[in-house]
KOLPA-889665 format. One record per residue (C-alpha): residue in one letter; x, y negated, z. Coordinates in steps of 0.02 Angstrom, whole numbers, plus 50000, padded with zeros to 5 digits. Layout:
AXYZ
...
***
This chain:
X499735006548635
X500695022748683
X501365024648870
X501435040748937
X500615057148948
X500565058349123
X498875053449213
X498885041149345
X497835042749508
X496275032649495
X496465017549609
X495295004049689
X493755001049608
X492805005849758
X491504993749761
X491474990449575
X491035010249578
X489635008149718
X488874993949630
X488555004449482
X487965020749586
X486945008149646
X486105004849492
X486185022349451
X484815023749573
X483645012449499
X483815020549323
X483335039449404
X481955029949467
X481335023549303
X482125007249301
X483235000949153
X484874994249212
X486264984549096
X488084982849177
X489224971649102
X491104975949139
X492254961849098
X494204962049097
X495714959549044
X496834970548907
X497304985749022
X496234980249172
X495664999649177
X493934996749108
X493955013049002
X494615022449168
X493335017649279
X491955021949139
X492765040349150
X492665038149330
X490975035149341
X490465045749199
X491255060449317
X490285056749454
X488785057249340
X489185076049309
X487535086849289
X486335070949336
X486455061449175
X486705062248981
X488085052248941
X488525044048799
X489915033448715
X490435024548576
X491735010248555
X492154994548435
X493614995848326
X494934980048312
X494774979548113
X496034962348042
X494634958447902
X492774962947986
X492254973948115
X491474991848055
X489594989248046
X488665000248203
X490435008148225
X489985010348418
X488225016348370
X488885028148251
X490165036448384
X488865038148522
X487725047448387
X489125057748318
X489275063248498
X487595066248550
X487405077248370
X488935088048460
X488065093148589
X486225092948566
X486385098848389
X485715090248216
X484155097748218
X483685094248408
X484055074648367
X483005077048241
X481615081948343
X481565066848452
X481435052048278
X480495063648153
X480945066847968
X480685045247917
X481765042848072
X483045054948022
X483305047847861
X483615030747924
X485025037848047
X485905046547885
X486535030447848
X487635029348013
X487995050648003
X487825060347867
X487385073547995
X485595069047977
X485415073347776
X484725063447652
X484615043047687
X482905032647664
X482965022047504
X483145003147578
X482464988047465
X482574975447592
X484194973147715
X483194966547842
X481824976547835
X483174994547842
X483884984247991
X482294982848089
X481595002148029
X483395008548118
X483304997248275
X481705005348327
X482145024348270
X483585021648403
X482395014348531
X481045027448503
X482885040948511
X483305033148672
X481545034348753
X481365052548684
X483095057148764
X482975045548950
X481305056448956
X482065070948971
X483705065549096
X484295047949158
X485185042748991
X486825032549005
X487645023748859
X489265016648841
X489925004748729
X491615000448748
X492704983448693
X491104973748613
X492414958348590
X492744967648424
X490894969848372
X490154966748226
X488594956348196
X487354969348189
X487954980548332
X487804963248434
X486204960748381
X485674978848420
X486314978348611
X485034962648621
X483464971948528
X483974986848658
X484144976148817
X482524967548773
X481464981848720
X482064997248837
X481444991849002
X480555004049109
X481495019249040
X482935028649131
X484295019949020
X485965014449084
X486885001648965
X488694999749026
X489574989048896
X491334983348912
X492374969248834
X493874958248880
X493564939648920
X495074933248820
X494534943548666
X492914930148634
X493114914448586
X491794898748628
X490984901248437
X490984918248392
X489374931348382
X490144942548547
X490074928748668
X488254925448615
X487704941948641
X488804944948791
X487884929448867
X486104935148810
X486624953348897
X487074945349060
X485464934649070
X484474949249049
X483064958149151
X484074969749270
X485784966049200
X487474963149325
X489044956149275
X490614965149365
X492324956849324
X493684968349374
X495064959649458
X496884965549469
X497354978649583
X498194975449738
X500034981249799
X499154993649901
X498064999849750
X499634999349636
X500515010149759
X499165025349763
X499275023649570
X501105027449555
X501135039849702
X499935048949567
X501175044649435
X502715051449539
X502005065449622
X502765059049775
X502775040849890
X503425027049796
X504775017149897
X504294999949960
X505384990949831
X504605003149680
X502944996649717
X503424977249728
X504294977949582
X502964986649473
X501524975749559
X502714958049536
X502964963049343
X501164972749300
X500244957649413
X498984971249460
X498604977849283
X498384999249279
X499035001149097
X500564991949104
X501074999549281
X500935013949200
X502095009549038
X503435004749192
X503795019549249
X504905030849143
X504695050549117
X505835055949244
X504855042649366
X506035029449351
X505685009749326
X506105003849173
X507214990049172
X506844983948985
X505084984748926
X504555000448805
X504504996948639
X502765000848614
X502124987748755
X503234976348709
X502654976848532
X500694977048611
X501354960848711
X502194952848593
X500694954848443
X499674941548488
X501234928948500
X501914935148337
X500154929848270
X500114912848333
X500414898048215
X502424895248190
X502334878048312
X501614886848445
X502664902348453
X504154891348446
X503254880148606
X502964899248693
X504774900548670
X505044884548765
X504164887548911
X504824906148936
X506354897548986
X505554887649117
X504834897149244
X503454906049265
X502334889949276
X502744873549197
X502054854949180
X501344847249048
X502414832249095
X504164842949092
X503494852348924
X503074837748850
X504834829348863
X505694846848833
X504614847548681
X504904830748645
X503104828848575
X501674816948615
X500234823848714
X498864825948598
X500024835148467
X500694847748591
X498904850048654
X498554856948480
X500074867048483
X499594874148642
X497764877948615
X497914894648501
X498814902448646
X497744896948771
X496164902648665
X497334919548613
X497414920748823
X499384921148827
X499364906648913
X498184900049049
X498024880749098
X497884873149268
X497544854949340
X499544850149299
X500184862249186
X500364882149114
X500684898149143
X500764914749058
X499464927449094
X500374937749177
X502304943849187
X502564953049064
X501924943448913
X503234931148985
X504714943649022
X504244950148842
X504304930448745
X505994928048854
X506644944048799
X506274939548607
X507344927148630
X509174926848545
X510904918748604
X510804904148519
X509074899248554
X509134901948740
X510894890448740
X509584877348666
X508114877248764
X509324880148915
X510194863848855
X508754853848847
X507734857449025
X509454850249092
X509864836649012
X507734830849041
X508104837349218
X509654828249242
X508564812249234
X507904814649392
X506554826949477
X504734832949400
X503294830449492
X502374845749526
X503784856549460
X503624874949536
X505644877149540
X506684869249660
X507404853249557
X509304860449595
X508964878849582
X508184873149392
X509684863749349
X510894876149419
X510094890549322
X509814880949130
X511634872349155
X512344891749178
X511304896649045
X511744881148934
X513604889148957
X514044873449065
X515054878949197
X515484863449316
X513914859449292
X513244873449335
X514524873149505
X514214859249555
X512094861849564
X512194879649632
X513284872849781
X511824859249816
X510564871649786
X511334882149903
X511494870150059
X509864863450017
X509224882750055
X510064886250181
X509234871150282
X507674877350226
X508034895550291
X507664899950081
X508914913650112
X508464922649963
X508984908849845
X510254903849936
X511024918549881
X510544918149712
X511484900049705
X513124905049792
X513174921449674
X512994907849533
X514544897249615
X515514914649618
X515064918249420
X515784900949346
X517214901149486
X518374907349357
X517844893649239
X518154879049325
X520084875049357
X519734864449507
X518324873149596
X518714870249763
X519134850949736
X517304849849671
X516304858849803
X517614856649963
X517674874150016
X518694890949946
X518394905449858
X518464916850036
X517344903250138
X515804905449960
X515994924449995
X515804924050193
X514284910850163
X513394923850024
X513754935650153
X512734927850278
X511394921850157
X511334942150085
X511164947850276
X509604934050314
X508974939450165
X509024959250193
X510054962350042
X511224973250134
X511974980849993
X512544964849919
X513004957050082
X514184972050119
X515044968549958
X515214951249990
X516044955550145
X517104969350063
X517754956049939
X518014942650066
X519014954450208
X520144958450048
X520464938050033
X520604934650184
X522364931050291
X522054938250453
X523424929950519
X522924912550503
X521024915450509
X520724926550662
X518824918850687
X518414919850482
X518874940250511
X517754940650654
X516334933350592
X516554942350437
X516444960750551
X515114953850660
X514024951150469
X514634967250420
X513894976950572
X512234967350578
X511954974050379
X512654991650449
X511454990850580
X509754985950482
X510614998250338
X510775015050455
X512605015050406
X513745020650540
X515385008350595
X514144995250661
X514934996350845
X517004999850789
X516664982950682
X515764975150850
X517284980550951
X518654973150820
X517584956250809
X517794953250996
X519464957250988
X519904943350864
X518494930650952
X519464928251106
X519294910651150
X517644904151221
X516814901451085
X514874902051007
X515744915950885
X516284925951034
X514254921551099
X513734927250951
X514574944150949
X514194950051137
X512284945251095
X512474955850935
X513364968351048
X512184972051177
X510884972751079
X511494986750959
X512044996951121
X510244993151194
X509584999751014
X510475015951038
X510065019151230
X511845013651289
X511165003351437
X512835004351553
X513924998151410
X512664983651369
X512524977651542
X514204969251569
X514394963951386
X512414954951436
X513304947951584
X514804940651509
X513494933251379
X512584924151521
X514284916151579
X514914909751423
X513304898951365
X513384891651543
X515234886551499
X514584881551338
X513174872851390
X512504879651236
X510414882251226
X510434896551115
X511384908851214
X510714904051365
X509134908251304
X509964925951215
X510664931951374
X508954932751441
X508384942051297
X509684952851339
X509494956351508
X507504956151505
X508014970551383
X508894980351492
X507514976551631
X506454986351535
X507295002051504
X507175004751678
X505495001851702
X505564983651760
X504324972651662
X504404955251683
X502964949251568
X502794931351633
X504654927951620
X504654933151440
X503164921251408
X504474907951474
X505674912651374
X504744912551216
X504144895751266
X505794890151317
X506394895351127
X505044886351041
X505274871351131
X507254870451084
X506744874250900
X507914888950883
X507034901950765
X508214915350786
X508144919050950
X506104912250964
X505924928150850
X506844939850983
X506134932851102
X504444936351030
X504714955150964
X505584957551153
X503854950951207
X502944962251106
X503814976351149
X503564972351313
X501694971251305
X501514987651195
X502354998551316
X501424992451452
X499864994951366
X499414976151351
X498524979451174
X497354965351164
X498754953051222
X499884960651066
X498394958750935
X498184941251001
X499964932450985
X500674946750861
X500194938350705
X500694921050751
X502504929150787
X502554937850618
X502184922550540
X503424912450631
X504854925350555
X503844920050400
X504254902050420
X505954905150485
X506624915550336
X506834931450413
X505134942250359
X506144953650258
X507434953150404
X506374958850548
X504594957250465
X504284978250497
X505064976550688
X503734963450724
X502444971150639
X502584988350728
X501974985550899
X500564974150816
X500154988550697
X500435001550853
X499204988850960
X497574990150832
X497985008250817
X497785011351009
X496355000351012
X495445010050880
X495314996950737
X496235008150622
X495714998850461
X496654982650537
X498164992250583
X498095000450409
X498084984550331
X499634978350449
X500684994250393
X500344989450225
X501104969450252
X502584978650352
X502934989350185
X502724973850053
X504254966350135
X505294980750078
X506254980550226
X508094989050256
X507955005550320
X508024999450509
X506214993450458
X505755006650365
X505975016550515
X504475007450592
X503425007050433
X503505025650437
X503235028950616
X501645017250586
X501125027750431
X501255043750531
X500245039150669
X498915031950587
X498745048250489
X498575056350643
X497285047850712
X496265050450553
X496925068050574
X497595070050410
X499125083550415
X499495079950221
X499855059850256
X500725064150408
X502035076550307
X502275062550188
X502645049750308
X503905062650395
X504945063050228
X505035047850207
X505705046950380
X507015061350309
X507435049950167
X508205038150265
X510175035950303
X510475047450453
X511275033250550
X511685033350747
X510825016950783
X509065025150788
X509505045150781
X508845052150957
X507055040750932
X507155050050731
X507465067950789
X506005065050933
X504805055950814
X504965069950668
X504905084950801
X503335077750849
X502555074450664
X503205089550609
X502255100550752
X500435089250711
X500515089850543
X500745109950567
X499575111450670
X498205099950556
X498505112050410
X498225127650521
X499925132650533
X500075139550700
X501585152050690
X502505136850607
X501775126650762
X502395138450885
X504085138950830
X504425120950810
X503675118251011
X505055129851054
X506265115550969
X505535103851033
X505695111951209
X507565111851168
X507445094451098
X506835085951277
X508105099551378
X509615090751302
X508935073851308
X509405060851471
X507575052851424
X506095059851391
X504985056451249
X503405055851314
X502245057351143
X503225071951082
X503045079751251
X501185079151243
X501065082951052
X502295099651104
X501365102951246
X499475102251171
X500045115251020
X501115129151158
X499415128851248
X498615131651073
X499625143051025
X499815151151212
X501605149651242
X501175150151429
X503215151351475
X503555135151364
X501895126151421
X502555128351610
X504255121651552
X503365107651467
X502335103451622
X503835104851746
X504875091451644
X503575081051629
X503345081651846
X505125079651876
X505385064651730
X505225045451789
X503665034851716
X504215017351664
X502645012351636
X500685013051661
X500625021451486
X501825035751516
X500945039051674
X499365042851574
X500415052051440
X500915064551601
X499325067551682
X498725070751509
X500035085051499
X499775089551676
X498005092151611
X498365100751450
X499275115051602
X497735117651654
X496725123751492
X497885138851507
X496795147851649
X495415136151642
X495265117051602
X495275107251774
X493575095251740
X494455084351878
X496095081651780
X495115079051624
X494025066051677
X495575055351768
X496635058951603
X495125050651521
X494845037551649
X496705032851617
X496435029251430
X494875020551445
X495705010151569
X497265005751417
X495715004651310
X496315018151208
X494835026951124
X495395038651019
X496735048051157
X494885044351280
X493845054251160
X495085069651148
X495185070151366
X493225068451354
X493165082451224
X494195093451357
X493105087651507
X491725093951409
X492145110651385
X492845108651576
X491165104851634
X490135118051519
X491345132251591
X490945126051770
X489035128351717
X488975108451741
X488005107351571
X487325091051578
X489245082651610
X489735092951491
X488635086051350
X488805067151412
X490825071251377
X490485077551221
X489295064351160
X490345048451237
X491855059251150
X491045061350982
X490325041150977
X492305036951002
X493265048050893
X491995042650735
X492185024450774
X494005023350760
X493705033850599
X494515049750694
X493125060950589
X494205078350617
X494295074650807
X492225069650811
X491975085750728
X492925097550816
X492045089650963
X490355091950887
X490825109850842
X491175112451023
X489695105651083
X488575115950954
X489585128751021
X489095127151192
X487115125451116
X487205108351175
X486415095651020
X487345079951019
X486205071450922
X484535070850999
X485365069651190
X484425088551225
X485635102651268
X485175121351257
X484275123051087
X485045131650933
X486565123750868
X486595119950670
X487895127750573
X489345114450572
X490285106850451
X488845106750326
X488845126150300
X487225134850290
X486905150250437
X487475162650331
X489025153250286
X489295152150450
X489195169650479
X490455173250348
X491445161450402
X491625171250584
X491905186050503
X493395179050366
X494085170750535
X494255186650598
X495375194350475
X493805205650376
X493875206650187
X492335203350060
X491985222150082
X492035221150249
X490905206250261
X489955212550159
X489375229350261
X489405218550412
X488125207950338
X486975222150240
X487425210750079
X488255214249934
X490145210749894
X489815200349760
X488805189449864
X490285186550001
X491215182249884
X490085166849828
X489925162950014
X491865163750034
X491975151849858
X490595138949951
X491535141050103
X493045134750051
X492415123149927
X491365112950080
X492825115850198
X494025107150062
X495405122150072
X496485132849959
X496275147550037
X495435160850159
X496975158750272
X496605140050267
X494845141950303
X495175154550446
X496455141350519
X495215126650515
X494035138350594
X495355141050727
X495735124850759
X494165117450778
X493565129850888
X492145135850780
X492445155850813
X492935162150968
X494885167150967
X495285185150945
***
């Protein structure tokens, strides 16, 4: 099958790719070792062959050879013949030769011609047994020599004797350096047929292992097409490729266009490759495929049956080819298609007529009553094969049920789907409103809402768009508001601006004392609390608190505490216990929209007081309450963040990785993408990698540049922007973006603290002495809210001091303060400055219990470039971190050899090869192969990169 020419990143596979290095190891130790790798069409067998094989480089002869799908029989030895063909390219004829003798050269001129004249052969099975043992004694000859790995790929296509070779070979090759890695696809073999047997004999054998390679994960899909793109896919990209490839490397591939767009049909090549194996199945059981395309992606025997309108046993034996074919795979109750796109591709086959018919007939067996076990909601079903049957009242009438069955069941997402039916057969049915009881304006301002719950801004926003232009504002003053109030919520999550001139109007037309006009101050505070608008949210939280006592409603009273523990907190008041109550208080009235406030309020509250076990503990029980509640999408990403934020702080940095990744999956609006990004950037900068960092920072750039979040943007991108410099060794870059960010804080009324320590870290760096004492004056004059900021400023304080000599005092209570938030990784930087404190003020043996406590931090949060450049310091200082002795000879770091190192001082220093070279009494041409192994170990493009790391870690002495 034909996709593309471009060359996806190899993803996953990690411990599929261990498990074979693994075994790797046995074979260079004289041990024979089979592999057996098992999976579906386009499961990436062949890629992580090439994978391995590259790692093999230099330590291995490799070999390969695949089956060919033939329609009559399979090519006899066709694998055999490939991997000989090969090894004659790059041994040579005569050299193969060698290893078998003359006899055994004729018998191998019957596979390759290469090999001259063929032995006469009376006797087939006699030939047969004379050339299984020249290629054993060819094998032994060659795994003598080097560890000898041979591949044969897709054995479900095998002939006879090739299977019957792999068992001679597994059998007889035992304590040689042989790898067999053979490949095959599990719904290629069927129960009777000659590869099963031999795949079975293969996996029972001496020093054999079986690895089935499952589907790749969303996060595994996404590194794949950020290979593909050249770029980060978006959140939505990467659901939709992993919901339609189900995990499967080829096809996610075939997705994705030239210009690196999805495709929205299927290519004709993979949907000819999908569509083969249905085209060759048996006329009844193409015609059942068709069937069951139209009915979801999993259906009951029960329903088929009665669609099918055939008995059980008879559409068992329609069904079986495709099951044995693997289109289709069976389950206690019922079938489903392998995977997506075989279905999308059998549904897409599909013309008019047909899909009027099948439509026509899961109604009118639906109609009878519900399925049990039936994976679609009984009135969604109906509702979708009555509109696709053409019948439209039908199709009203179901979609309308459908759709206040949802909503009940906060399904938000379908509910949608159902009203956007109502509003497609509207037209068709002359007494619509008589049949469902509400008009055309009251369906919009309902898919409105449903769109909004559902984070489909876009749509919602056209919904609204469509209803305001219905709608007579004259008689329906509250309908208008509530339709503004669900236009700024979607401008809000969207970044759009208008969200607080369409807040305004709404209050204006929800006068009266009302749970709209409730509804609307709530909504109003909060998006002036979002921007930093305290004073205006105040008495808009206040009126909020009076009108649900008038009301005597629950919900708001429980709101306008949100609110005002809200505004508590932006001036430093934290009332943790009360917001425990309120939480409670929410649960208890069963009110999941403001239990979910509550709870991210909570969270919030508990983050920025540095309560990080407390948010790891109740975080994921919140999340999944927004889960339950139908709002994931919603406000999934503004739950998640302080969560991920938490585990970051705390130093499990796998856990918070694997928390940024759920945030992403729910392809939230941009308002949540702000957070997923954020997240993304700061766990790159804990593993100190300046590359992810810049990635995560465009992303950030990508987004709409709306007000509701713009002063928290412009601080959070100054402050990526000067680390992720700074990683890559940028200094003069560095230097002038501090400056901005000097001017940044200047014009700000609050300060932001991380960007102030990030800016004031890199001026000391880069010794912008006037901008460092700027930096250190704001932060002494600027309130702390909180226990956290106050560690953030001595910090800075601290950072003052490195520019006439680090205080060891400061550094050690700077460090105190984070091991007190339980903050390791911002510890083991404080500890790596204490250190060198302590060193300078000849207190050596401080110095190297800093360094070492330092070092065992920074690596166990996985913060490898900080434990380094804290090693390098202490190897600096002649103090050897690993032993707990201080004052020998430090090892050259970074895994360079002495001389390296010495070159390394010298390139830092601005000399060229020449120079280096008469520094050195060595030749030029020999600093230049240190430079090449210097940048090669250091993982850098250039000199200037090299000199920069050298820099920044402190290995050479600045100039």
């Amino acid at each position: 099958m034909s996709t593309s020419l471009r060359r996806s990143r190899f993803s996953g596979r990690a411990v599929e790719l261990d498990s074979m290095e693994s075994a790797f190891r046995d074979v260079s130790g004289g041990r024979q070792r089979s592999f057996l790798l098992e999976a579906e069409a386009g499961g990436g067998k062949t890629r992580l062959v090439e994978e391995f094989a590259n790692r093999l480089s230099g330590r291995a002869l490799i070999l390969k050879g695949g089956c060919i799908e033939q329609r009559e029989s399979a090519l006899p030895y066709a694998p055999v013949t490939a991997v000989l063909h090969e090894l004659v390219q790059l041994r040579g004829a005569p050299a193969v030769k060698s290893f078998v003798g003359a006899e055994g050269a004729r018998e191998l001129a019957w596979l390759l011609p290469e090999f001259g004249e063929n032995s006469e052969r009376f006797d087939a099975g006699i030939a047969r047994a004379r050339l299984f043992e020249v290629l054993r004694k060819l094998f032994e000859e060659l795994a003598r020599e080097t560890p000898l790995v041979v591949v044969i790929e897709d054995i479900h296509w095998a002939d006879q004797a090739t299977c019957d070779l792999l068992r001679f070979l597994a059998t007889r090759l035992k304590k040689i350096r042989l790898m067999l890695i053979v490949t095959y696809r599990p719904e290629g073999t069927s129960a009777t047929n000659a590869q099963r047997t031999t795949i079975a004999d293969l996996s029972l054998s001496e020093g054999a292992e079986v690895l089935t390679l499952p589907r790749l994960r969303r996060a595994e899909v996404a590194v794949q097409l950020e290979g593909l793109l050249g770029r980060p896919p978006t959140p939505a990209l990467i659901n939709e490729v992993h919901a339609r490839c189900c995990g499967i490397p080829l096809f996610a591939e075939a997705l994705i266009d030239a210009s690196g767009d999805l495709r929205r049909d299927l290519p004709g090549s993979l949907n000819d490759y999908l569509l083969r194996a249905v085209r060759d199945m048996p006329a009844s059981t193409a015609e059942l495929l068709k069937v069951m395309a139209l009915g979801g992606p999993h259906i009951t025997h029960a329903l088929l049956r009665s669609v099918a309108n055939k008995a059980d046993l008879e559409l068992a034996e329609w069904l079986r080819p495709a099951i044995l074919a693997g289109i289709l795979v069976p389950d206690h109750d019922g079938y489903a298609f392998r995977h997506a796109l075989i279905h999308e591709a059998v549904r897409g086959d599909l013309i008019a007529g047909e899909k009027v018919a099948i439509h026509r007939a899961y109604a009118d067996v639906l109609e009878r009553g519900p399925v049990p076990s039936y994976r679609v909601w009984h009135s969604v079903a109906l509702a979708r094969h009555w509109y696709g049957a053409g019948q439209a009242e039908n199709c009203l009438r179901w979609a309308w049920q459908s759709a206040t069955e949802a909503a009940a069941t906060f399904a938000y997402a379908d509910q949608m789907e159902m009203l956007k039916l109502v509003l497609a057969v509207w037209p068709e049915v002359d007494d619509a409103i008589e049949v469902i009881g509400a008009d055309h304006c009251k369906v919009l301002e309902l898919a409105a809402d449903a769109a909004c719950w559902a984070a489909e801004a876009e749509q919602g926003l056209a919904f609204v768009e469509r209803a305001l232009a219905e709608i007579d504002v004259g008689r329906n003053q509250e309908q208008l508001s509530a339709l503004l109030l669900q236009r700024a919520v979607m401008r809000q999550h969207a970044l759009i601006p208008g969200e607080i001139a369409d807040l305004e109007r709404a209050l204006d037309h929800a006068l009266d004392s009302t749970r709209l006009r409730a509804d609307g101050l709530g909504q109003f505070s909060r998006a002036l609390t979002l921007r930093g608008e305290f004073d205006r949210a105040r008495p808009l939280g206040d009126e909020l608190k009076d009108l649900s006592e008038r009301l005597d409603d629950e919900e708001y009273r429980i709101e306008a505490l949100i609110v005002a523990e809200s505004l508590e907190m932006a001036s430093g008041s934290y009332h943790i216990d009360s917001l425990w109550s309120v939480v409670d208080r929410a649960r208890q009235a069963s009110i999941g929209r403001v239990e979910v406030l509550a709870g991210a309020t909570l969270l919030r509250a508990l983050l920025e007081t540095g309560k990080y076990p407390q948010v790891t503990e109740i975080g994921p029980a919140i999340f999944a309450r927004t889960v339950e509640f139908g709002q994931a999408r919603y406000i999934g990403a503004i739950i998640g963040s302080p969560l991920c934020r938490a585990l970051l702080a705390l130093g499990r940095v796998s856990e918070a990785i694997e928390t940024c990744e759920r945030m992403a999956a729910l392809d939230p609006l941009p308002l949540g993408l702000v957070h997923v990004f954020e997240c993304q950037a700061e766990i790159a900068l804990v593993l100190g990698n300046s590359d992810r960092i810049a990635v995560a920072a465009r992303s950030l750039r990508s987004l709409p540049p709306g007000p509701q979040v713009a002063s928290r943007m412009a601080a959070n991108l100054l402050r990526f922007d000067i680390e992720s410099r700074a990683l890559a060794g940028d200094m003069d870059q560095s230097a002038i973006l501090v400056r901005s960010a000097l001017n940044h804080c200047e014009k700000q009324g609050r300060v932001s603290w991380p960007l102030l320590a990030s800016a004031m870290r890199v001026a000391v760096d880069t010794n912008q002495k006037d901008v460092a004492l700027k930096f250190s004056d704001l932060a002494a004059r600027s309130p702390c809210r909180n226990v956290v900021e106050e560690a953030e400023r001595l910090g800075i304080l601290a950072e003052m001091s490195r520019s006439t000599g680090s205080d060891l005092e400061a550094w050690e209570a700077v460090a105190q303060s984070w091991a007190d938030l339980s903050q390791p990784f911002r510890q083991a930087y404080a500890l790596m400055q204490a250190g060198g404190a302590a060193v300078n003020a000849g207190q050596r043996a401080k110095g190297a219990g800093h360094f070492r406590r330092g070092a065992d931090l920074a690596h166990s949060t996985g913060a490898s470039l900080l434990g380094n450049q804290i090693e390098t310091l202490a190897e600096k200082a002649r103090i050897d971190l690993r032993n707990g002795k201080e004052g020998g000879m430090p090892k050259a770091p970074l895994g360079l050899t002495d001389r390296e190192f010495e070159v390394l001082r010298l390139l830092a220093a601005g000399q060229s090869n020449r120079e280096i070279a008469v520094n050195l009494f060595i030749s030029s041409k020999t600093a230049s192969v240190h430079v090449s192994n210097i940048l090669s170990k250091l993982s850098v493009p250039s000199r200037g990169a090299a000199a920069a790391m050298a820099h920044r870690l402190r290995i050479v002495d600045p100039a």
